[in-house]
N, C-alpha and C positions, 0 to 999 in steps of 0.2 A: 300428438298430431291427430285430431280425432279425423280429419279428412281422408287422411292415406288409411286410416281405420278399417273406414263404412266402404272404402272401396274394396280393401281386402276382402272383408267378409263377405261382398255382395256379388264377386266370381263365381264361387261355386255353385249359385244356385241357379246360373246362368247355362253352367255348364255342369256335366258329370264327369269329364275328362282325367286322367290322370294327372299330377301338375310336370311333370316331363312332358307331355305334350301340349299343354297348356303353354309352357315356355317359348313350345317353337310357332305356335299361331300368333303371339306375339310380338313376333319378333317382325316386324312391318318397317319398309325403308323409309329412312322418313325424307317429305317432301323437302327439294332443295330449290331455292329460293334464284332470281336469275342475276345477272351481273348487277344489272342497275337499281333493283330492287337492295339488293345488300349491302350496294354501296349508299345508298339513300334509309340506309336501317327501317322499310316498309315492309309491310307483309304481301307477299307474293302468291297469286292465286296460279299460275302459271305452270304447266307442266311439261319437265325439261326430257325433248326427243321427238315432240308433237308436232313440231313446224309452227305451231299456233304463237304467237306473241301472246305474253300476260298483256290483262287491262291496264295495268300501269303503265308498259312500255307504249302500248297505242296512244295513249291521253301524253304522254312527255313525247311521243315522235320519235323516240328512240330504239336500236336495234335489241333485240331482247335475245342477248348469247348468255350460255353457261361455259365462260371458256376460263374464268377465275376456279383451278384448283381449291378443292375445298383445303383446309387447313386443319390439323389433326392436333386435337386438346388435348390427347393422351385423359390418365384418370383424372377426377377430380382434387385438386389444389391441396383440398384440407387433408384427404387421406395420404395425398404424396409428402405433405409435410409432419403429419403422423408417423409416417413412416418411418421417415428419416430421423426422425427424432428419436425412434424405437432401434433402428439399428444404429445409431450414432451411439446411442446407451447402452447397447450389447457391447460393441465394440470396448467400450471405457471399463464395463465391468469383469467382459474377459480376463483385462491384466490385473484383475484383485482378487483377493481369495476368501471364500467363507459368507457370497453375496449368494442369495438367491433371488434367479433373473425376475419370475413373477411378481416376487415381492417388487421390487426395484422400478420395473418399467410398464408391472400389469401386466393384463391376459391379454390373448394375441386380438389383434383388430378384428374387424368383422367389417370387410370390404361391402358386403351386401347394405348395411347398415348407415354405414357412411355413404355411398353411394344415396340412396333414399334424405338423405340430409339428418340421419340422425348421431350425432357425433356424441361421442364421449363428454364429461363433464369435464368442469376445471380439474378438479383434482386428477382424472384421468391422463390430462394434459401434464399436469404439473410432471407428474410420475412418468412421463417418458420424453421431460426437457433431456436434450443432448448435452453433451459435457465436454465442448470441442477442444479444451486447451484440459492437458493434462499437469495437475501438480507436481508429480515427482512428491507426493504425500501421502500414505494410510494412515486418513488423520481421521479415521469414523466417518461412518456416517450420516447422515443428515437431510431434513427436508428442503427440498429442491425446491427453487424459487418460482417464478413467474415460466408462463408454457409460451412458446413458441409466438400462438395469437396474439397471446397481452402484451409479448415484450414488443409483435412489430406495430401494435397497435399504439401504444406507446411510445415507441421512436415516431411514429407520424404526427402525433399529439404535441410532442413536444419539440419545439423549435431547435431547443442545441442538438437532437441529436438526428436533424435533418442535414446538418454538416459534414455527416459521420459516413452519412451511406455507403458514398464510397470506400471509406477505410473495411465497413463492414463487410462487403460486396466482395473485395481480397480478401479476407477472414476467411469466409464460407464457402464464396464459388470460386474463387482462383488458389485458394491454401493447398487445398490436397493438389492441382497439379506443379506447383513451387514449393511445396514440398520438402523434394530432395535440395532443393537450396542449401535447405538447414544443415544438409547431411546428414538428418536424423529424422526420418518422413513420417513418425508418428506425432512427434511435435510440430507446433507451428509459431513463425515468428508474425511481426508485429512488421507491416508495410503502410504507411504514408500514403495520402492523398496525392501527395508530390512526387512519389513512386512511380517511375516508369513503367511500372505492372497496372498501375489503374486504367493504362491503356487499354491493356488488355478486356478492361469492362465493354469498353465502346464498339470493339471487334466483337464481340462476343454478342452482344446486345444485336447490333447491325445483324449479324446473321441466323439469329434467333429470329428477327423482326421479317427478312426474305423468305424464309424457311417454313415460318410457321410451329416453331418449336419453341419447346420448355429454354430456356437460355442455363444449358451447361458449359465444363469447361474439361470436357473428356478432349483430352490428347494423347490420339493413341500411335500416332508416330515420334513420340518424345525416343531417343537412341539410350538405352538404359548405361552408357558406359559414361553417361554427362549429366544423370539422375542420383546415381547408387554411388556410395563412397568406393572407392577402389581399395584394392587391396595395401597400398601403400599408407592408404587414410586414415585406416581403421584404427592403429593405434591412437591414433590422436582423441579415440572419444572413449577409450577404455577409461573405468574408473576406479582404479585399484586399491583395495585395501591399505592402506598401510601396518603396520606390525605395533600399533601404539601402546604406548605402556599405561595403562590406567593407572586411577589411586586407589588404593585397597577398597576392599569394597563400603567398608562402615563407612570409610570416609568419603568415599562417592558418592554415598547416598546423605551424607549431614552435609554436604556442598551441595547438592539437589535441593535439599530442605532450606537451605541459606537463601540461596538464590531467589525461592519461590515468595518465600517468608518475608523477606529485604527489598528484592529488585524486583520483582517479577512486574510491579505495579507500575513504576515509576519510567518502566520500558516495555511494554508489555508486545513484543516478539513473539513470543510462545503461545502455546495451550499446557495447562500445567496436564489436565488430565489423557491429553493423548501424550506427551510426553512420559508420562510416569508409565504409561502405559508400554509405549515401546520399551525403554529400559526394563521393564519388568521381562518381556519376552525378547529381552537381549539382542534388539535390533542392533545396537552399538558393535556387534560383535561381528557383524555380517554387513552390516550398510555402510558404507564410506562415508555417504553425508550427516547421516544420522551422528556416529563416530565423530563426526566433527565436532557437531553440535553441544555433545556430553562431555567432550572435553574441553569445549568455550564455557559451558558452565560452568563447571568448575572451578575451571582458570581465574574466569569474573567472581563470582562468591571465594575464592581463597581469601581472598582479602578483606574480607569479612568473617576468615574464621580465624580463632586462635592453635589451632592443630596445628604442630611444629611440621608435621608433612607436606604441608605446602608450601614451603619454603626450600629453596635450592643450598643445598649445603654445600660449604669448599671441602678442600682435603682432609683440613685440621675441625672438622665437623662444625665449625662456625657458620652461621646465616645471617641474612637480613629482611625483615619485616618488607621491604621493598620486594623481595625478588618471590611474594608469594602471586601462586599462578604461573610464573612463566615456564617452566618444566613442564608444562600443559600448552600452553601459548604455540611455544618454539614449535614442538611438533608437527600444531594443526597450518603454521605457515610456512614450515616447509616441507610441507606434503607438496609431490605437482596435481595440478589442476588442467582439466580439458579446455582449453582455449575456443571450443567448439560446438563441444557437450552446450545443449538449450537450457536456459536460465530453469531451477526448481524452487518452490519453496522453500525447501532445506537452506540453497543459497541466501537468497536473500535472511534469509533466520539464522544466519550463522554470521553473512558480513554486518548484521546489527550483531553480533557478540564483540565479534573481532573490534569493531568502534570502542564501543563499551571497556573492551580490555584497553586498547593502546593509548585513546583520550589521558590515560593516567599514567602512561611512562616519561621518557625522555624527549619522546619528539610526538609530541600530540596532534603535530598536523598530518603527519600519516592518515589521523583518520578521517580529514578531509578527503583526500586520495581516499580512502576506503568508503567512503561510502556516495564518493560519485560514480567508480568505478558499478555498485552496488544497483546504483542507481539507472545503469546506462541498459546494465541486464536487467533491473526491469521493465524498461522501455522497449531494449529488445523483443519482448514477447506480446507488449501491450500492457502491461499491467498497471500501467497510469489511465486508460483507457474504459471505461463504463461497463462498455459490453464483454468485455472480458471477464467480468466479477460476475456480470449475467450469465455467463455461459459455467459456470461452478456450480458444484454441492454448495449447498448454505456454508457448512462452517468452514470449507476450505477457502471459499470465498472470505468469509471473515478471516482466517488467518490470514490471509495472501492485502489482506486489505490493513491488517495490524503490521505485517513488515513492512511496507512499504511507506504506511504512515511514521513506521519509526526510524526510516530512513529519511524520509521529509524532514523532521522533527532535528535529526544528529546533522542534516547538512545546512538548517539557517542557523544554528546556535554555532559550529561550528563557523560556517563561512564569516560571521560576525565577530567570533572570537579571534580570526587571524586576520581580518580584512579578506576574503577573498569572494569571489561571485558565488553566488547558489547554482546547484548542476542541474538544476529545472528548474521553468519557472513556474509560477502558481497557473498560469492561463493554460497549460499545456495537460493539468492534470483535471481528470472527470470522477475520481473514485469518491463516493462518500466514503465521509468517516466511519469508524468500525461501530458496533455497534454498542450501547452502551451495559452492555451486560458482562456480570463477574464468569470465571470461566463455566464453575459448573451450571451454569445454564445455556451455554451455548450448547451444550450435545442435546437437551430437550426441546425442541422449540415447540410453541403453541398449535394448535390446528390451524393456524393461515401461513402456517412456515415462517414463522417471524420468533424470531428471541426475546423472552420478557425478562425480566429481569424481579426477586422478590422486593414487595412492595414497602417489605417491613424496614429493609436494609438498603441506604443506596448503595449504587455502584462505583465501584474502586476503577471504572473505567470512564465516567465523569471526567475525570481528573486527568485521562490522554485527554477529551474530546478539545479541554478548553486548552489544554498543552499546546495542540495543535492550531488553535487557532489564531494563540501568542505568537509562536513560530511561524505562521503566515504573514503576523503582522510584522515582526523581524526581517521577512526578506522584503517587504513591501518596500521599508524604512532602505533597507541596505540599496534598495534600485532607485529608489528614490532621492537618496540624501550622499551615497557612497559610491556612486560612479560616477565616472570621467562625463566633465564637462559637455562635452559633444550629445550623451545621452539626455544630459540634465536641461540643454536648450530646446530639445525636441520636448522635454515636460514642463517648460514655458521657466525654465530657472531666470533667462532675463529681463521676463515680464516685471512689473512695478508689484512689488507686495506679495511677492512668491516664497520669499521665507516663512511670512506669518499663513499664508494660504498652507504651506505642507506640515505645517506644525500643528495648523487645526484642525487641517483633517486627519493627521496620525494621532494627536493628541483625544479625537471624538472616538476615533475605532479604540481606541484603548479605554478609553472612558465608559465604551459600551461593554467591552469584555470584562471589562472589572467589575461592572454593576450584573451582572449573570451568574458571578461564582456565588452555589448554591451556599447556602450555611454551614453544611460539614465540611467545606474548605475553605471558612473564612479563617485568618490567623486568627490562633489561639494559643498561645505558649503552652497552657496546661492541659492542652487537647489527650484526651485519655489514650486514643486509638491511633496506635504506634503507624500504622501506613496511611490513615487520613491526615495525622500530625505531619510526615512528611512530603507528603503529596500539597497540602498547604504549604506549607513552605516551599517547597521547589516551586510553586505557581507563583510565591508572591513574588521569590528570587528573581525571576523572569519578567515579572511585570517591572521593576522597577531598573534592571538592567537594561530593558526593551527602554525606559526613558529617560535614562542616561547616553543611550545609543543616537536615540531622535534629539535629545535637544543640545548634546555637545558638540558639534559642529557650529550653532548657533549662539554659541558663550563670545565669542568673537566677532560676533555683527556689530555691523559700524551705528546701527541701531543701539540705543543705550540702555532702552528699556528693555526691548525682548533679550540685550544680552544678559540684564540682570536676572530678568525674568526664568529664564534658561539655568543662570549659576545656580538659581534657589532652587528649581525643580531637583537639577542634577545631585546639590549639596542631599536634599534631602532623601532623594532616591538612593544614594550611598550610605545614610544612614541605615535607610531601612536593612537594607541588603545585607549591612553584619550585625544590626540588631537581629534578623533571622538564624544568618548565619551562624553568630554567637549560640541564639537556644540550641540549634542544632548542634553543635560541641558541646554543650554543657549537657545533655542527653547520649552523648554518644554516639549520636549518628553522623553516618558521613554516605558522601556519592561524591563523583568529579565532578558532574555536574554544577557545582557550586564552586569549585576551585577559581574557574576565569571571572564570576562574577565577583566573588571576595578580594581576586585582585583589583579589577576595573577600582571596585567602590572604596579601596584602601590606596589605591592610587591618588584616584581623585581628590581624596581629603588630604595626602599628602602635598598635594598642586596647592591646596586650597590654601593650605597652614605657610605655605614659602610665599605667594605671589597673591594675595588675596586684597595687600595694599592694591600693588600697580595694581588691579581692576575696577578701584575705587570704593571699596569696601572693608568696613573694619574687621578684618577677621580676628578668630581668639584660636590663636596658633595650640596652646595648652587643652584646649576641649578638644579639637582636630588632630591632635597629637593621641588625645585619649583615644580616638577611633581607630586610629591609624596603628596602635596597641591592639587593639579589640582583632585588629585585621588580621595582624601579624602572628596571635593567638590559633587562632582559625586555622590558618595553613600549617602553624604549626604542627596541630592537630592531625590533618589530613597527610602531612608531608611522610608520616611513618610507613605509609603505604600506597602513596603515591608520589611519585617523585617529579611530577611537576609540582607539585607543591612544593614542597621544598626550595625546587629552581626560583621559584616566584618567590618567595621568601628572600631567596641573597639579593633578588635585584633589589623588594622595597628596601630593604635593610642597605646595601650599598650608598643606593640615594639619596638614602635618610642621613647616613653619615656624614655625607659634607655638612649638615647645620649643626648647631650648637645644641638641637634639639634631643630630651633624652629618648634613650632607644634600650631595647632588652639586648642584650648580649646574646651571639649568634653561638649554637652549640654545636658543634662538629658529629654528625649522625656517626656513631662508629658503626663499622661492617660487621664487626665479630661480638656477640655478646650472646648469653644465655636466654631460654624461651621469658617472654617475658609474663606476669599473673596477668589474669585476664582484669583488663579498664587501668591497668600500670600506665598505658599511653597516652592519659587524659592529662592536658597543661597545668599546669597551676598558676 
């Protein structure tokens, strides 16, 4: 600023004064303007005490009082919210260890500077964004997003998040005095527009507006015994160890390696590398949630390994291939839980495990229930919510933005697989998708604080982004086509031509999704690259289960053509489904994930091959027989280790038995049998 420069320099030679005295000659009251002038925003020549009326009041007629209190600015905006920013980021780093504050938030301000109008750069900004919601994670590191300016410069810019203000407005200025709500006043929950607190803005506002002041919301007559947990409360947010039995350590650590190797992709909940990292420094041994966490891994990769240890053994030291994992499982659900304690990361990272394991027992809708439950605590705190992710470290942010997607992801595939509603709907959530980089580059990010990902290799995370987009289109379909009548008239169901109208527009949104998937996940049976081979597959599974979903409801229209039109889509979407499914067996791979769709699509052809006369069409019972083998193979495959498989199996097989049609002979899984050689459990 070369002006504030040449005045600098051109003091001194005005004066020889020392600059301590310099200070106080200038320090001159400045002229104050009179009533009608300031309410008319002119410049007032007038001086208040004189008697004299300014020129202005003479020429308008008017009485010329100073009797409007001036109104007191306090400091300037930018440095109060520098500020804040700066001790809001002490505060966060206090409770971590091994940070140093300099680094973190920068050198201390310089009020004289900022005052003058010269403020910090972005980067200076970046580095002491505030971190209002805490994760309940020492998940590293990481550069900090957008500062304070950009982010509200941007919520004005952009139209959705002009709806927000208010939610925001409770965030920030009414959080810390509601607070103790939570009964835990360093965290803070997630309040609604629709929230009787957003009252509170309008009082707050109002008296900010009479007053002349900054609009706080210090209440300092709050009675601390209706604030602070009482002493009777207290237990309820302890989080106590449990005494859990780990699995030896080798094999802790080849179920770690399992997990990472196998699943890590195709659910991707975690960070491999902060995780290896705690277990390395044996947070397991000291954290509760952590503790949970190492034992859901486990749990979920046992079944995926061939180590006779993860299997529960009876008296007479017999096991079964079923019951690996659950000696791990049992423990981490019946530990108690704080019904109180504020939602962490950890949670949400642990009830996508807990999905993941039960999806494959006996009663797989449990983890329905588990992952709305999952889902309600994230809402609790906001974490469907934009500015929430904005107010994070970069990669916590991304984690917290990968659980939650893979809670999105387990409750439409789920709610579709049992008929039931989805525990959010797609309008209520604001988070982008995570970001499309593999893990070891989220701890580096580029100089603009952004994750790249290397150029040479795509991303294993690709393959969530378009997961997730299936999965949207899945609950679309399910609100659209699978609720009660009353919803379906409000979306014009008894209009003229409303069948073939949601059929094109479901069948376009898919049509667009499918022309997007990149080349390394287009199917390819001989795909070399063991987790792009199954990451393909699981996409295609989904795409073609997603139009089985849409157009079988539609096999039945009194229309003849869209019903035909419909049976061929359906027929063919169940082929594809255990042509994949098939490679996938024939490779050795498995996930649950593919269990309900293998049944859906060996169902359907079983319908197909009984009833394909009555719908006017000649069916060839012996090829739809051949598939309906193909199905029956598959779950066979999977049923060794997960036991809805199996279940699914008696029922086709049941069904199938009333016809004359042939069928493989049903093998009685015995309980007690020797470890068996590793790939013994592949069909023939």
């Amino acid at each position: 600023m070369p002006a504030s420069t040449s005045s600098t320099q051109s003091k001194p030679e005005k004066s020889e004064e020392p600059k301590p005295k310099r200070a106080k000659v200038s320090s001159k009251p400045v002229a104050r303007a009179c009533d009608t002038c300031r309410r008319k925003r002119i410049r007032c020549d007038g001086e208040e005490g004189s008697g004299i009326p300014c020129p202005n009041c003479v020429v308008f007629k008017t009485e010329c009082t100073y009797n409007v209190p001036l109104k007191k600015h306090g400091p300037p905006k930018g440095y109060v919210r520098l500020l804040e920013a700066r001790i809001a980021k002490l505060e966060s780093l206090l409770r971590e260890d091994g940070h140093v504050i300099t680094e973190e938030v920068g050198e201390p301000l310089d009020k004289d500077r900022i005052r003058n109008g010269n403020f910090p750069g972005k980067d200076d900004s970046e580095a002491r964004r505030p971190k209002r919601f805490s994760s309940g994670s020492s998940s590293g590191s990481a550069e900090p997003g957008p500062s304070y300016e950009s982010r509200s410069k941007n919520a004005e810019d952009d139209p959705e998040n002009v709806s927000s203000d208010d939610e925001h407005f409770i965030a920030t200025t009414l959080g810390p005095a509601v607070a103790g709500l939570s009964l835990d006043p360093p965290h803070r929950r997630y309040l609604g527009k629709s929230s009787g607190f957003s009252m509170i803005k309008s009082a707050i506002m109002l008296k900010a507006e009479n007053t002349g002041t900054r609009p706080t919301c210090a209440f300092r007559s709050f009675r601390e015994e209706f604030w602070r947990p009482q002493l009777w409360e207290l237990p309820a947010h302890e989080i106590i160890l449990p005494s859990y039995k780990y699995p030896d350590v080798d094999l802790m650590e080849s179920l770690i390696r399992i997990y990472f190797d196998q699943l890590h992709y195709l659910a991707p909940c975690l960070h491999q590398q902060t995780f290896e990292r705690k277990f390395r420094d044996g947070l397991h041994l000291s954290d509760r949630k952590f503790a949970d966490i190492v034992l859901m891994v486990c749990a979920v990769a046992s079944r995926y390994s061939d180590d006779e240890r993860v299997y529960t053994t009876a008296s007479d030291s017999s096991y079964s291939p079923q019951s690996a994992g659950w000696k791990w499982f049992t423990q981490v659900q019946a530990a108690p839980r704080s019904l109180v304690a504020p939602t962490t990361l950890e949670d949400l990272q642990l009830y996508n495990l807990l999905f993941i394991f039960v999806t494959g027992g006996q009663a797989p809708q449990v983890g329905w229930v588990i992952v709305g439950h999952a889902l309600r605590l994230a809402q609790d705190i906001g974490a469907h919510k934009r500015k929430f992710h904005e107010d994070q470290r970069k990669l916590d942010s991304e984690l917290w933005k990968r659980a939650f997607w893979c809670l999105i992801a387990h409750d439409r595939h789920m709610s579709a697989a049992i008929g039931r509603p989805c525990s959010i709907d797609a309008e209520e959530i604001e988070v982008d998708f995570p970001a499309e980089c593999d893990d070891e580059y989220l701890e580096h990010p580029d100089s603009d604080g952004k994750f790249k990902q290397d150029s040479e290799r795509p991303s294993k995370m690709v393959y969530f982004t378009h997961c997730l987009k299936m999965s949207l289109h899945t609950g679309n379909a399910l609100r659209a086509i699978y609720t009660n009548r009353r919803y379906q008239a409000l979306m014009g169901r008894n209009q003229q031509g409303w069948e073939q109208r949601i059929l094109a527009e479901m069948d376009s949104a898919s049509n667009q999704w499918f022309d997007t998937i990149p080349a390394h996940l287009r199917w390819v049976p001989t795909c070399g690259d063991p987790t792009f081979f199954k990451q393909s597959a699981f996409l295609y599974i989904n795409y073609y289960q997603n139009q089985i979903l849409v157009h079988r409801p539609f096999m039945a229209s009194k229309n003849s053509a869209l019903s035909l039109s419909c049976l061929a889509i359906c027929t063919n979407a169940a082929r594809c489904i255990l042509n994949v499914a098939d490679a996938l067996r024939q490779r050795r791979e498995s996930y649950p994930g593919t269990i309900v769709p293998t049944f859906t699509a060996t169902m359907f052809l079983l319908l197909q091959a009984w009833g394909g006369k009555r719908l006017g069409i000649s069916a060839d019972p012996e090829s739809a027989m051949a598939d309906v083998h193909r199905g029956l193979r598959v779950l066979k495959h999977l049923e060794d280790r997960w036991t809805v498989a199996g279940a699914l199996w008696d029922i086709i097989w049941e069904l199938a038995s009333i016809t004359e049609l042939p069928l493989p002979v049903p093998q009685k899984n015995c309980r007690s049998f020797k470890r068996p050689r590793r790939g013994s459990n592949l069909p023939t």
